[in-house]
C-alpha positions in Angstrom: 11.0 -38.9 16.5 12.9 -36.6 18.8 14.5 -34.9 15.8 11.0 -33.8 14.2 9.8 -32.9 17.4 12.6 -30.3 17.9 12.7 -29.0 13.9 9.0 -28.1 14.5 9.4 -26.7 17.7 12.5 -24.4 15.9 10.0 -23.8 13.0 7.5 -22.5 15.7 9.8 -20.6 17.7 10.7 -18.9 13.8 7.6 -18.0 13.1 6.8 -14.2 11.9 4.9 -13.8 15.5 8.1 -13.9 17.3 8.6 -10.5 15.7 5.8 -8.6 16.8 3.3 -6.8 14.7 3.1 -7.1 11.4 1.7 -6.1 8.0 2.1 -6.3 4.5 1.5 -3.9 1.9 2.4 -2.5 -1.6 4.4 0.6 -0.7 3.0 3.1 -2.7 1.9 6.0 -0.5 4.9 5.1 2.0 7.5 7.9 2.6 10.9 6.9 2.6 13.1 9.5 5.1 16.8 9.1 5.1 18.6 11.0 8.2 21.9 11.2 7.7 23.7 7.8 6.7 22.9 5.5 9.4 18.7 6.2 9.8 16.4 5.8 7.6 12.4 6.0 8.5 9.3 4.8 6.6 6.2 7.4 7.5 2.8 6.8 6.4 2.7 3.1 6.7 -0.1 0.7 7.5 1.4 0.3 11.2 -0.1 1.4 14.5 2.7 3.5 15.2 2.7 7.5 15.5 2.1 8.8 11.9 2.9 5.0 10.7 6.4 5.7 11.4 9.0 2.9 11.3 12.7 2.7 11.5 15.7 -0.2 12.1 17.1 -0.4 15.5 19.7 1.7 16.7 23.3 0.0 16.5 22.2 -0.6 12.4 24.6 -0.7 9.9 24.5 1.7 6.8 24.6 -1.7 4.9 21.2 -2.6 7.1 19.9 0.9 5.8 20.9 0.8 2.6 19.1 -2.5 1.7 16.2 -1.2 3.6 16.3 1.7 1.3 16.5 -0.4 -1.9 13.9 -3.0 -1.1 11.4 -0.2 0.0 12.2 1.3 -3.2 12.0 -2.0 -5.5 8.8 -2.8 -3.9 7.8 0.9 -5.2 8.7 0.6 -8.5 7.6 -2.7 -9.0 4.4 -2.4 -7.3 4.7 -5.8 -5.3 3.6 -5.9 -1.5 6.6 -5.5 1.1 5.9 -7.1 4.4 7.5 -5.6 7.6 7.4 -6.6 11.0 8.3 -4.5 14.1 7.6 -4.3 18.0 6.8 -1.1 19.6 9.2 0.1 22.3 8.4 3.2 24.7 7.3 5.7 21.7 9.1 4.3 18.6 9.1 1.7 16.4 11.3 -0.9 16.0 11.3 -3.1 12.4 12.4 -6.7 13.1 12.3 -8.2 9.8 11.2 -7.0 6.3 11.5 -8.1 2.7 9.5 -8.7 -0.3 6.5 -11.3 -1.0 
């Protein structure tokens, strides 16, 4: 009993609202920004950030980016919604977890 008790209380705790806001959209009109190697920035999205504007955390690897990158484009060229969720600190954006539905 005690076991199912804690796996749902893990599934819970795992849920997307532990990572803020959230939305999920195909990416058509997004604009996909790359700053140098280590940020990249997604304008124009359905988000309630400044200009829609999204970007990974600072500390992110160009591996983080770079699959950002591709699975913003896949979703693109494929034409299949991408979710993404992020949490708003101070005056940016921060995504938490994305990936294709």
């Amino acid at each position: 009993m005690y076991k199912i008790v804690g796996i749902a209380a893990l599934a819970i705790s795992l849920s997307p609202n532990v990572f803020g806001a959230g939305f999920s959209e195909v990416p058509t009109a997004w604009k996909l920004e790359s700053y140098g190697a280590t940020v990249v920035v997604l304008w124009h999205t359905p988000s309630t950030c400044a200009n829609g504007g999204l970007g990974l955390p600072g500390g992110s690897t160009v591996a983080e980016h770079n699959r950002l990158y591709a699975t913003v484009m896949t979703a693109k060229t494929a034409k299949i919604p991408m979710f993404i969720y992020y949490e708003q600190r101070d005056a940016q954006c921060i995504i938490t977890s994305f990936g294709l539905n």
